[in-house]
C-alpha positions in Angstrom: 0.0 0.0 0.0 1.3 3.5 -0.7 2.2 5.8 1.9 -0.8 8.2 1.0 -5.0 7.5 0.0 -5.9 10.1 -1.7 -7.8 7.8 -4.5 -9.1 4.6 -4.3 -6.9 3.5 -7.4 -3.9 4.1 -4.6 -4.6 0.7 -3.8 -4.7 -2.7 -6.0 -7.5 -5.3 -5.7 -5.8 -7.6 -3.3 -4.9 -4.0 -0.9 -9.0 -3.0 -0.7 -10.3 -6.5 -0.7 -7.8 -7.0 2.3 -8.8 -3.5 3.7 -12.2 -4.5 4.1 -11.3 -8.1 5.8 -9.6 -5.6 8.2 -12.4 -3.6 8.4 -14.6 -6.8 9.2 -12.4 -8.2 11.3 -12.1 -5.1 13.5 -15.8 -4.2 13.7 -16.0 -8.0 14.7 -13.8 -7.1 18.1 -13.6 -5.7 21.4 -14.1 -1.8 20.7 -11.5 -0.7 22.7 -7.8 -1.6 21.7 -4.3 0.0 22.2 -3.2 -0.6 18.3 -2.4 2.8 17.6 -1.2 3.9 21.3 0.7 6.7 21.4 0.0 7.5 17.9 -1.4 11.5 17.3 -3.8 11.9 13.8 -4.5 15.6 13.0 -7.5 17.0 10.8 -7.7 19.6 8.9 -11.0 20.5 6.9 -11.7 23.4 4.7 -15.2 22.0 4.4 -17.6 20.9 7.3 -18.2 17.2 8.1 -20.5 15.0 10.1 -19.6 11.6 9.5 -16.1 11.6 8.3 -14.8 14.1 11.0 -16.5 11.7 14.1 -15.3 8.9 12.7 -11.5 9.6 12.7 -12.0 11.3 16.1 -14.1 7.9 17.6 -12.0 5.4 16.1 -8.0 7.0 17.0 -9.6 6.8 20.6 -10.8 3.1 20.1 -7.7 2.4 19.0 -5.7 4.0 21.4 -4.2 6.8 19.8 -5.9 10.7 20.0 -7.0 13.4 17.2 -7.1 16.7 16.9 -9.6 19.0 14.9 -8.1 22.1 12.7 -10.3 24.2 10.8 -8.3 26.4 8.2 -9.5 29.3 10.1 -7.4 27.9 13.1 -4.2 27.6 11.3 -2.0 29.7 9.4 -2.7 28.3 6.0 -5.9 30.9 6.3 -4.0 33.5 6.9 -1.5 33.1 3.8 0.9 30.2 5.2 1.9 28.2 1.7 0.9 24.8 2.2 4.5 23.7 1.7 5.7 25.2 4.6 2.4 24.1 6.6 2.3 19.8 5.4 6.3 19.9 6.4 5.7 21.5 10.4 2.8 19.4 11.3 4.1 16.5 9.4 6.9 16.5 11.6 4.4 16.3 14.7 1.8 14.0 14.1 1.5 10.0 12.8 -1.0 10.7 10.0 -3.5 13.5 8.8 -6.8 13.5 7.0 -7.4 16.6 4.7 -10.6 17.6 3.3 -10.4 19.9 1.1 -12.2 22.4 -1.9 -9.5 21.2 -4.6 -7.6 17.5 -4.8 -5.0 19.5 -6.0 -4.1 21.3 -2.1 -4.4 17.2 -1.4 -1.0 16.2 -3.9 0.5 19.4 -3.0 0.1 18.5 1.1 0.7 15.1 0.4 4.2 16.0 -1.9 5.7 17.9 1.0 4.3 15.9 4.1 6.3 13.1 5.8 3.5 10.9 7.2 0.3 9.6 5.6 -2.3 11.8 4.2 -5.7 10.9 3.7 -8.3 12.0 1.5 -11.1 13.3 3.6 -13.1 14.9 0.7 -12.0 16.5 -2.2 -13.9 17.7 -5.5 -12.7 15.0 -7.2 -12.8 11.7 -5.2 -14.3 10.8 -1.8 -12.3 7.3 -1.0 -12.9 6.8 2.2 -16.7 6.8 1.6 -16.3 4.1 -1.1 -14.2 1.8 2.0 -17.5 1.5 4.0 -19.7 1.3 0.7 -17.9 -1.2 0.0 -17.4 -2.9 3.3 -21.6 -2.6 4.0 -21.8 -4.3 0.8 -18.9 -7.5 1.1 -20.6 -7.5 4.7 -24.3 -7.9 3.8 -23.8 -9.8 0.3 -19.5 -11.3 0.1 -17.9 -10.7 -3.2 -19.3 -8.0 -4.9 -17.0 -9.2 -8.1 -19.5 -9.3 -11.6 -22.5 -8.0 -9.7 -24.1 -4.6 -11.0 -24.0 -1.6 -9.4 -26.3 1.6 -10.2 -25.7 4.9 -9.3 -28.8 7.8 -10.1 -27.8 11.4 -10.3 -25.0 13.4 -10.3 -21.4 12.1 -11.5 -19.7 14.0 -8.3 -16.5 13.2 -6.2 -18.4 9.9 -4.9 -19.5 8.5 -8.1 -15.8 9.0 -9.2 -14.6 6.9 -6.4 -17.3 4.0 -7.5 -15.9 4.1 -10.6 -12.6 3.6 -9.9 -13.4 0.9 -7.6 -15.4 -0.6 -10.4 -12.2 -1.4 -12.5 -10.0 -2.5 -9.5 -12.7 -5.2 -8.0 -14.4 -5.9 -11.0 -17.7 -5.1 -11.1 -20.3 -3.3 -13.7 -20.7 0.3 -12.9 -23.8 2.0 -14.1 -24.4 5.8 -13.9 -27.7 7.5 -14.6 -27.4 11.3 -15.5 -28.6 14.0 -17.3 -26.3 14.2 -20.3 -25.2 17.9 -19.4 -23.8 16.6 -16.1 -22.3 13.6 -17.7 -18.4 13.4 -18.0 -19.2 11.8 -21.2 -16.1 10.6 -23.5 -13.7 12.1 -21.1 -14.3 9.3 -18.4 -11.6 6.6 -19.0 -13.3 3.2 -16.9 -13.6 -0.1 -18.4 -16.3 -1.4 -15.8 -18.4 1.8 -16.2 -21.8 2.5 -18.7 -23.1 6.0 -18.5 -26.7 6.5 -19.6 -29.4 8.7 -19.2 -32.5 5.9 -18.3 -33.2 5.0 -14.9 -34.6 2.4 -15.9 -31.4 0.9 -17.9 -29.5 1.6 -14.8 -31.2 0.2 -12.4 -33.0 -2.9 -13.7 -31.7 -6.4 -12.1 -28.8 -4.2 -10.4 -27.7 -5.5 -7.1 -26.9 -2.3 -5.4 -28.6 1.2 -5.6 -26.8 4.3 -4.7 -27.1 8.1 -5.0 -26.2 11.2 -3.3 -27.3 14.7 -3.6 -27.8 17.3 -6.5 -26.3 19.8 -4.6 -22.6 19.3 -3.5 -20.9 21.8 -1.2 -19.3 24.2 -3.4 -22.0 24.0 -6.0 -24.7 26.1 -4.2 -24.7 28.1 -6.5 -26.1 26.1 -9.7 -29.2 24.7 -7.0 -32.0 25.8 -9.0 -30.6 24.5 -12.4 -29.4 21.3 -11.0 -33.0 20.6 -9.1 -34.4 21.3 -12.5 -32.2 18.7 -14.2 -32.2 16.2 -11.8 -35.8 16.1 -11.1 -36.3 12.7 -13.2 -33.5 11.1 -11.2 -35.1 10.4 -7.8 -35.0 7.0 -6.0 -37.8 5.7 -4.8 -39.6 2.6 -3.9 -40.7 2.2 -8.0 -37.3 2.5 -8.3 -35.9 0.1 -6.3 -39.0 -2.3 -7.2 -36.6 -2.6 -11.0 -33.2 -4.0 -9.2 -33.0 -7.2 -7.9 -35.4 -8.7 -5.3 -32.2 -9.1 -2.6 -30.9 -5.6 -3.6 -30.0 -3.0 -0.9 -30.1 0.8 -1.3 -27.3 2.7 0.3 -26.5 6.9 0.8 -23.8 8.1 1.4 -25.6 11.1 3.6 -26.7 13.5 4.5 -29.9 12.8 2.3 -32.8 15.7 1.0 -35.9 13.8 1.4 -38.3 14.2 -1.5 -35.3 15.4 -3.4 -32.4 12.5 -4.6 -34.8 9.9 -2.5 -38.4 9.6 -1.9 -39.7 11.0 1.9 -39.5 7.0 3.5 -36.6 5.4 1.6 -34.0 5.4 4.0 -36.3 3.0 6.1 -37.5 1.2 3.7 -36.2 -2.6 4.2 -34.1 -2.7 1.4 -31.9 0.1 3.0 -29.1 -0.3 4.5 -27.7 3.8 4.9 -27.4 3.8 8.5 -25.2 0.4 8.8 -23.2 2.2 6.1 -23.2 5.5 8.0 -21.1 3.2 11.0 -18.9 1.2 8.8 -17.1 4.6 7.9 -16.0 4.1 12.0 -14.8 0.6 10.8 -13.5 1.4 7.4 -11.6 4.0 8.6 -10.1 2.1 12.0 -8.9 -0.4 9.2 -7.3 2.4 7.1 -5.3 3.6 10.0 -4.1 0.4 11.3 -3.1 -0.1 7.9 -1.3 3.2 7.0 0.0 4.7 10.8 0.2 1.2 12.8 
């Protein structure tokens, strides 16, 4: 495994199949463990976080070590501080750091310059870690999730990006539904991914459902044009009634109801967001076992 995760595709298939055994394996024990004793994980997040930001913080205590929150109005990077001069001080100080950031680009740059792991948080482009406990809810619920289909509804955003990439390392068929002028189109380089604008095509006999929100932080701005075009795109129980009788929804929250998903689909049985929602604890525990043990 590399030093840093910043992508999905920083790992080969045996490195994430064996990152989710870990992941199983660890949500399987005793909470409470002294793995990463002594070991000190810093945080810094230039946008705000529910899940992602507990998660590191709970699981560095269950494993014995301690975190630390940084907003980028705390530290000097907001005041002008080139990151540079910012990964090489903390670097020298802490066992690991998890960035989220606006651009993946401040996430190489950190990563060039920092001497311990860096972890991708969040960025515009990818969202790896949320991938981990997709993934893990899935190999959890179902094993293997090798040839089985996979249909994502709505926007093509930093998640969907990770799904993809995961497609082509663990083998599985990828299907997007999206308006065509949020598409990536013939720029998206995937072998395991079909891009279409049907529901219907994307969905039908699929084995997992996902989706996520039309409105990403940091694209506030286009909310009434991307309500319009999405409008077509919700997930609902007709929806879900065109995938597989054993198929399970997942979201990667937080969720708009009567937006992305109908007003009782994340309790509706075939859901299974809120075991998801705690495997980010696990997947994550795994990831820094892996990278800072």
């Amino acid at each position: 495994m590399k030093s840093h995760f910043l992508d999905i595709n920083d790992l080969n298939s045996n490195e994430l199949e064996n990152l989710i055994d870990k992941a199983l394996d660890l949500k399987g024990k005793s909470k409470i463990s002294n793995i990463l004793q002594g070991k000190f994980l810093g945080l810094i997040f230039e946008k705000s976080s529910t899940r992602t930001r507990i998660s590191f913080e709970v699981g560095m205590t269950q494993l014995g070590g301690k975190a630390s929150f940084l907003s980028i109005q705390d530290l000097q990077l907001g005041r002008g501080e080139i990151i540079e001069d910012t990964s090489k001080v903390i670097s020298s100080m802490v066992d690991g750091l998890v960035l989220r950031t606006i651009e993946h680009q401040t996430q190489l740059d950190f990563s060039n310059h920092s001497s311990v792991p860096v972890i991708n948080g969040l960025s515009n482009k990818s969202h790896p870690c949320q991938i981990l406990a997709d993934l893990l809810t899935y190999y959890e619920e179902k094993g293997s999730i090798k040839g089985k289909k996979i249909a994502w509804c709505g926007d093509f955003n930093n998640v969907c990006y990770s799904y993809a990439q995961a497609a082509d390392l663990l083998d599985f068929e990828f299907w997007v539904a999206c308006p065509k002028e949020f598409s990536p189109g013939d720029s998206l380089d995937f072998n395991n991914v079909n891009l279409t604008t049907s529901m219907q095509e994307a969905v039908e006999d699929s084995d997992l459902v996902t989706t996520d929100v039309w409105v990403s932080m940091g694209d506030e701005n286009d909310a009434s044009k991307r309500e319009k075009a999405f409008k077509d795109y919700q997930v609902n129980e007709d929806i879900l009634d065109k995938a597989k009788s054993d198929a399970i929804f997942l979201h990667c929250l937080p969720a708009i109801r009567g937006q992305e998903i109908s007003e009782n689909l994340l309790t509706d049985s075939r859901s299974r967001v809120f075991r998801q929602a705690e495997n980010r604890l696990h997947a994550q525990k795994a990831l820094l076992v892996e990278l800072i043990g």
